[in-house]
C-alpha positions as CSV (number, residue, x, y, z in Angstrom):
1,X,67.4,57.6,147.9
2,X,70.2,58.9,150.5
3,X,69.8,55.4,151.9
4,X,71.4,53.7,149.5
5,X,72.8,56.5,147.6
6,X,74.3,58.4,150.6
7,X,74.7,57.9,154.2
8,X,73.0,54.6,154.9
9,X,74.8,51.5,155.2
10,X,74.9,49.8,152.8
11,X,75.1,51.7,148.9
12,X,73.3,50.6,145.9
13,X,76.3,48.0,143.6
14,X,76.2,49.4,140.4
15,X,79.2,47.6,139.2
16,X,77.2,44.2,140.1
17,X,80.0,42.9,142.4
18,X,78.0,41.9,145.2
19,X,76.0,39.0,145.9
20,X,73.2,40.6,147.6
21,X,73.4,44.3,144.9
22,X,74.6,46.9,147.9
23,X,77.6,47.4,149.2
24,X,79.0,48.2,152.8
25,X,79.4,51.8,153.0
26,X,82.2,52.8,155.6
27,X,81.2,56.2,155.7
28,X,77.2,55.5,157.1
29,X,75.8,58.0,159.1
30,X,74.4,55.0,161.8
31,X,78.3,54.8,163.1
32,X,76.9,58.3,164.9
33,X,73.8,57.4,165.4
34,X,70.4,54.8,165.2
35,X,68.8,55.8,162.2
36,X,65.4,55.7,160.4
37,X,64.5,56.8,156.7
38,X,60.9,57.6,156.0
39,X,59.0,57.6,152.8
40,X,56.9,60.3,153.4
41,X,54.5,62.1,152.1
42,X,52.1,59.1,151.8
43,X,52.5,57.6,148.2
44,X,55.8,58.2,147.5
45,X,58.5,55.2,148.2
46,X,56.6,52.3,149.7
47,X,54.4,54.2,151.8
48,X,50.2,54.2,151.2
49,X,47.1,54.8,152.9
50,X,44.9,52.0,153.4
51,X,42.3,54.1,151.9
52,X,44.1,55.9,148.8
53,X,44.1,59.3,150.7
54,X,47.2,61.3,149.8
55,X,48.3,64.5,151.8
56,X,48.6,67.9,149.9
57,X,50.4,70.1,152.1
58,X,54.0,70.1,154.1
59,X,51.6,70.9,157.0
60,X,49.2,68.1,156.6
61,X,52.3,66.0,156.5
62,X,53.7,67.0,159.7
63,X,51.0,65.5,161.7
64,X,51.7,62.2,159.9
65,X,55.2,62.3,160.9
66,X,54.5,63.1,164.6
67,X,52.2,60.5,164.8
68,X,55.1,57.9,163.7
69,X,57.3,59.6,165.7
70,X,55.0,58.9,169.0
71,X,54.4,55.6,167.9
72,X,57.4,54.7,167.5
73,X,59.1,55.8,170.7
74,X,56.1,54.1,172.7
75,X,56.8,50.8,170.6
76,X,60.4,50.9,171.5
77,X,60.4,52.8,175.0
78,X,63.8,51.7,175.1
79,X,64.7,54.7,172.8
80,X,62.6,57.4,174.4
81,X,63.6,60.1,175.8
82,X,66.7,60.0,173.5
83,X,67.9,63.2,171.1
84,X,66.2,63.0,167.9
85,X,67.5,64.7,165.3
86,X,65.5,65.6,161.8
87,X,67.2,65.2,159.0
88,X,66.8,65.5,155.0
89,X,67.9,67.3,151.8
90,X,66.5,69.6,148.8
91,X,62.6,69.7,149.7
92,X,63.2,69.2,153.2
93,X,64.3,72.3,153.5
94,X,60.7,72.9,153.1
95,X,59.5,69.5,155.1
96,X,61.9,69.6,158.2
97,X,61.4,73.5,159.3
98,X,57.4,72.4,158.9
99,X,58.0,69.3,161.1
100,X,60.1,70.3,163.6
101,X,57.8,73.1,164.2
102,X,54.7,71.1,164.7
103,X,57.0,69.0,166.9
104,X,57.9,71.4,169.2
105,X,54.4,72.6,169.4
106,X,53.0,69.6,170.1
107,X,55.4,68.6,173.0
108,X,54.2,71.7,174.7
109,X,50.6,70.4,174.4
110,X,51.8,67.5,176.2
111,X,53.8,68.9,178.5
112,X,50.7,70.4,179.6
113,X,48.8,67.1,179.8
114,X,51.4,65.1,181.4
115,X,52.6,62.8,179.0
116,X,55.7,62.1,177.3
117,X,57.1,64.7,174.7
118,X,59.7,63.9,171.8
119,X,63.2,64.8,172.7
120,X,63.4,67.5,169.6
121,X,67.1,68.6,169.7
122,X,68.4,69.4,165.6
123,X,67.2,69.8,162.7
124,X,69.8,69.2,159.8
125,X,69.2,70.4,156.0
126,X,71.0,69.7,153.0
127,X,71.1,71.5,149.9
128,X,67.5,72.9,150.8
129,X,65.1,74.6,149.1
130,X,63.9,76.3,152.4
131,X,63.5,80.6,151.4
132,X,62.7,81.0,147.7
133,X,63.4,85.0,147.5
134,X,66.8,83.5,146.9
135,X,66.7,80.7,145.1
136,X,66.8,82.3,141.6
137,X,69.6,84.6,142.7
138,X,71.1,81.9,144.0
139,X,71.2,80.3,140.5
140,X,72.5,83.1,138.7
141,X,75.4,83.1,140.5
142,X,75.9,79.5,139.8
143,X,75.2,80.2,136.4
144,X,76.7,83.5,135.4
145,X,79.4,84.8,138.1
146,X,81.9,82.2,140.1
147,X,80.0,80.4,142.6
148,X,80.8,77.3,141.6
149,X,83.6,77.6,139.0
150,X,86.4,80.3,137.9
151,X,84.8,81.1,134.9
152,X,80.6,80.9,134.0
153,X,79.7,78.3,132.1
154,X,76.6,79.8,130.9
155,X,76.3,81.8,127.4
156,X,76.8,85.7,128.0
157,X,73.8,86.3,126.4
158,X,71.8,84.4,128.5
159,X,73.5,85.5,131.2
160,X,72.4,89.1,130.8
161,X,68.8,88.0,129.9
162,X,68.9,86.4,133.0
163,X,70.5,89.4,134.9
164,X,67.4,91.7,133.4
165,X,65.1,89.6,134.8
166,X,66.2,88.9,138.3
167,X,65.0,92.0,139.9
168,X,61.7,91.8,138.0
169,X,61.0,88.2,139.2
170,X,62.6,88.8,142.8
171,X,60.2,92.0,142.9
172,X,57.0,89.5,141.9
173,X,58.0,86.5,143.9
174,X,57.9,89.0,147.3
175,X,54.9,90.4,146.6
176,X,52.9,87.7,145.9
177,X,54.4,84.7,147.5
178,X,55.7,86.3,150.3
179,X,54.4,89.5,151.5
180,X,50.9,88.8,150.6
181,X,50.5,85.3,149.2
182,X,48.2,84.8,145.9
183,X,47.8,81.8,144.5
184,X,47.2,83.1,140.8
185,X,49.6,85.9,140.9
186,X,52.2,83.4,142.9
187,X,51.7,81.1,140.3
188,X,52.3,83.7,137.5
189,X,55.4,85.0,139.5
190,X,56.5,81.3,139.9
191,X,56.2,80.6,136.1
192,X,57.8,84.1,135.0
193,X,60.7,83.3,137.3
194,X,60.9,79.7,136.3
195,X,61.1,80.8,132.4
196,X,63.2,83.1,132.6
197,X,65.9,82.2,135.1
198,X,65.9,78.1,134.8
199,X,64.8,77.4,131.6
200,X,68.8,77.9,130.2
201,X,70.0,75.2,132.5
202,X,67.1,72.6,132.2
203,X,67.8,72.4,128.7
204,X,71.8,72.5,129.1
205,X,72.1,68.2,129.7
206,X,74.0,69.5,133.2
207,X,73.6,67.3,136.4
208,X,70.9,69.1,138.8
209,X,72.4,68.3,141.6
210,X,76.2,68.8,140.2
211,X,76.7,71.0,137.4
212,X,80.2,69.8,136.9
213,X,78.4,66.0,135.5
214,X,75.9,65.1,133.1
215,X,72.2,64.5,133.9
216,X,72.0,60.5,133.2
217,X,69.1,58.5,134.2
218,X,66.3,59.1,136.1
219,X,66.8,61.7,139.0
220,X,70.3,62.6,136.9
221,X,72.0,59.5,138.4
222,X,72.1,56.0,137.3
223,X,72.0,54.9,141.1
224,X,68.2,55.8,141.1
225,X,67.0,53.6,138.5
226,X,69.5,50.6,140.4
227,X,68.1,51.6,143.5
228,X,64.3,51.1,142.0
229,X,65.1,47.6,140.6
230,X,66.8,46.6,143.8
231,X,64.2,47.7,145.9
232,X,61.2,46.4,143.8
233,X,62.8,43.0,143.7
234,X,60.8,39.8,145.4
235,X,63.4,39.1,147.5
236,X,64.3,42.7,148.5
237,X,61.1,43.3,149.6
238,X,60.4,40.3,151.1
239,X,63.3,41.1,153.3
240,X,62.2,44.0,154.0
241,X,58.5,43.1,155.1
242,X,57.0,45.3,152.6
243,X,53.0,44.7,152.6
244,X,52.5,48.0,150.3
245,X,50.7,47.1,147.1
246,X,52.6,49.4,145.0
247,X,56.4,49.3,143.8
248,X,58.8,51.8,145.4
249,X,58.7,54.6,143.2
250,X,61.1,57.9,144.3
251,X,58.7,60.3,143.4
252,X,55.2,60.3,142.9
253,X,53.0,62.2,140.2
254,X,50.1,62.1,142.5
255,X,51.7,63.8,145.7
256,X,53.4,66.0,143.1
257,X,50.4,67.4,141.9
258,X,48.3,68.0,144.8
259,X,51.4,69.6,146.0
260,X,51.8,71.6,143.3
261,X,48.0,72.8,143.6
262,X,48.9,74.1,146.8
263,X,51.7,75.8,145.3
264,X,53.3,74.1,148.9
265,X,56.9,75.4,147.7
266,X,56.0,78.8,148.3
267,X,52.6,78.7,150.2
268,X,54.6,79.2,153.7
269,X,58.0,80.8,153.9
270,X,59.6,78.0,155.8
271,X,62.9,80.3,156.7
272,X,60.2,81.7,159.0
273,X,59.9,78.3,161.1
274,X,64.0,78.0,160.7
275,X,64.0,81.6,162.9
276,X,60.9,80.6,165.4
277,X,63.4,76.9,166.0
278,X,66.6,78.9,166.5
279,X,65.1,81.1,169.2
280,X,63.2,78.4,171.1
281,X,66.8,76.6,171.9
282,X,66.5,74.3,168.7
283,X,69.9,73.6,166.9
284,X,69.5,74.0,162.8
285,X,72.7,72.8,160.7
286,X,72.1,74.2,156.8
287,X,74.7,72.2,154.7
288,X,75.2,72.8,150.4
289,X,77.9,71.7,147.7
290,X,79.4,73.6,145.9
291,X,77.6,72.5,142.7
292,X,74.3,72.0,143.0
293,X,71.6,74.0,140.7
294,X,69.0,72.9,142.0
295,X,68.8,74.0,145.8
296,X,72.1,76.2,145.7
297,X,74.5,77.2,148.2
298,X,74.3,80.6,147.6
299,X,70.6,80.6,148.1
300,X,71.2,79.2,151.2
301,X,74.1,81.5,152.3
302,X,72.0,84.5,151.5
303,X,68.9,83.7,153.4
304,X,70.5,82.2,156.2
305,X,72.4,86.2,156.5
306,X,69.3,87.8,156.1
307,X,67.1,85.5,158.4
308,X,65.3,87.5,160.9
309,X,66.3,86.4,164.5
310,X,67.7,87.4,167.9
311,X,71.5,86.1,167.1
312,X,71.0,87.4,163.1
313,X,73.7,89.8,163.9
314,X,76.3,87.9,165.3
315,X,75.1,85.3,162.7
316,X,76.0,88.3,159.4
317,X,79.0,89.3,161.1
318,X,80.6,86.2,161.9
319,X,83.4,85.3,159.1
320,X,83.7,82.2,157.3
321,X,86.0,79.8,158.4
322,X,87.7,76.7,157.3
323,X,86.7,73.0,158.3
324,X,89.0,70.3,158.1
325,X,89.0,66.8,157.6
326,X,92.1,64.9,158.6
327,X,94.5,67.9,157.8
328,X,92.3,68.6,154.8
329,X,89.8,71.8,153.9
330,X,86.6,70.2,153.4
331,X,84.8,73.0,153.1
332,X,83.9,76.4,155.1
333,X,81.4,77.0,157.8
334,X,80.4,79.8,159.8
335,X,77.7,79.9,162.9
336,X,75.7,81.5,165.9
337,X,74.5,79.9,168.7
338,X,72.4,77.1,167.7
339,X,72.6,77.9,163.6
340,X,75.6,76.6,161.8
341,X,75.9,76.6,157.9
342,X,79.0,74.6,156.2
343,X,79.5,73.6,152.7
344,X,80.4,70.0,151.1
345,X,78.1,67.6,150.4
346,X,77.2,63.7,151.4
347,X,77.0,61.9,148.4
348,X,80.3,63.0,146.7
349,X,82.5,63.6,150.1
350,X,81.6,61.2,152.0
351,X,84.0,61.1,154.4
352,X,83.6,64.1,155.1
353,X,79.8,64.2,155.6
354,X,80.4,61.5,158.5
355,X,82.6,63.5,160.3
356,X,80.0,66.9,159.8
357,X,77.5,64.8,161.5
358,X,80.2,63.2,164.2
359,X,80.7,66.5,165.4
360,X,77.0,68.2,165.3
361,X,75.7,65.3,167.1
362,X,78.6,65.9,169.5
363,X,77.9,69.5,169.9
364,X,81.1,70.4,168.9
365,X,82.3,73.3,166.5
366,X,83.1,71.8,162.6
């Protein structure tokens, strides 16, 4: 979806003012750099397995992804050897730690043998769902104090009720997701936590993604169900060389409920692989607006000042800073070392997003 949606080239024409239904987009992300979007795991977008078999796990897809990364820089040598940078949003904050990890460890393996290793040198996560003891914290604050506007929109009632129940379901959630991971009593935690600190909000009409818009269409923007017809269409997919048998489809309820089986959310703290990255040399860039629910900044801010590494300190005790954009505040960003968190977000300032990801790929400060 960010393809068309985001920072690809060309943007899904709502308004039905093109010829072709997309629209240049001035503010693509391949003025920085070459760029590829995956549909991954297997079923979801275009992708399939010749045989029906479907991956489960965020671990079992990370070997898929490797082995299209290999291929792919031994099809086109002329790219290898060249920075690669992963990048994704929301669940990728669950997907890229996992990837980037099994990356890393398998250039070591062949380093050892002799032959060629990926050139892993970011990873880049927006508005991540990446440490869940968080997350629900995270949303309360959206909800009920002034993370993301002066006064909380939520009903004071519900407010409290969710306030009574944070430290209960943070209490469950780190003991049996975290500490000691259960699958029934995670599950129980999960659904506790889920009912009492979501269940407001999912029935409130509110954009998931921005709170300050209404949830319309599929996904909570009308773009997705554009970008579905676009890319299902004869001539789209013609043009595109598709050979899958299916129709694109953002999400898929198979992969979502073998996921779920696993409980793959919260089945692995993936904050853990952000720490093991960070201290191996490998640069992480954690970006969040200001109004998403779903995977909120303040989720994100508080594990990212809690995370467990050797520049932690330095990390907590550095001070937030503004980041401009042409003379203007685009958001605020602090960092250490190689870990750099800002806020804003692609879809709604663009410009912006472009010139976050001019200057990471750069290696410059925002």
């Amino acid at each position: 979806m960010g393809l068309l949606m985001e920072l690809g080239p060309c943007s899904i024409d709502t308004q039905n003012k093109s010829s072709n239904g997309t629209a240049w987009n001035p503010y693509s992300w391949n003025a920085e750099a070459n760029i590829f979007f995956l549909d991954q795991p297997v079923g979801v977008g275009f992708s399939y397995a010749d045989f029906g078999e479907t991956v489960e796990t965020t671990e079992d897809a990370a070997k898929n992804i490797h082995a299209f990364l290999t291929i792919f820089f031994e099809t086109f040598s002329d790219f290898k050897g060249r920075p690669l940078h992963l990048s994704g949003e929301s669940y990728g904050g669950r997907y890229l730690p996992t990837f980037a990890s099994y990356v890393y460890d398998q250039n070591q393996v062949a380093k050892a043998e002799g032959r060629d290793t990926l050139n892993l040198t970011s990873v880049i996560i927006g508005n991540g769902i990446t440490d869940i003891s968080t997350l629900y914290a995270g949303r309360y604050e959206v909800e009920c104090g002034s993370a993301s506007f002066d006064v909380p929109f939520q009903k004071i009632s519900t407010c409290v009720k969710m306030k009574t129940a944070l430290p209960r379901c943070e209490k469950r959630m780190q003991e049996s997701c975290i500490d000691r991971f259960d699958a029934i009593d995670c599950r129980a935690a999960v659904n506790f936590c889920d009912s009492a600190m979501s269940s407001a909000f999912e029935g409130s009409g509110r954009n998931f993604y921005d709170i300050s818009k209404p949830c319309l269409g599929d996904l909570c923007y009308l773009e997705a169900a554009a970008i579905k017809d676009y890319l299902n269409a004869p001539e789209t997919r013609a043009l595109l060389g598709v050979e899958s048998p299916n129709n694109f489809t953002s999400c898929s309820s198979e992969v979502g409920r073998a996921f779920n089986s696993h409980l793959d959310k919260y089945a692995v703290p993936a904050h853990f692989h952000v720490a093991a990255l960070l201290e191996r040399g490998v640069r992480v860039l954690i970006y969040a607006g200001t109004y998403d629910w779903q995977c909120n900044w303040v989720a994100n801010k508080l594990w990212l000042e809690k995370l467990d590494w050797s520049g932690g300190l330095v990390y907590a005790a550095d001070a937030f800073r503004d980041w401009t954009v042409n003379g203007h505040k685009a958001g605020e960003t602090k960092s250490a070392g190689p870990l750099t968190f800002a806020t804003h977000v692609p879809f709604d300032k663009p410009a912006e997003a472009q010139a976050m990801v001019s200057r990471w790929l750069a290696q410059k400060e925002l």
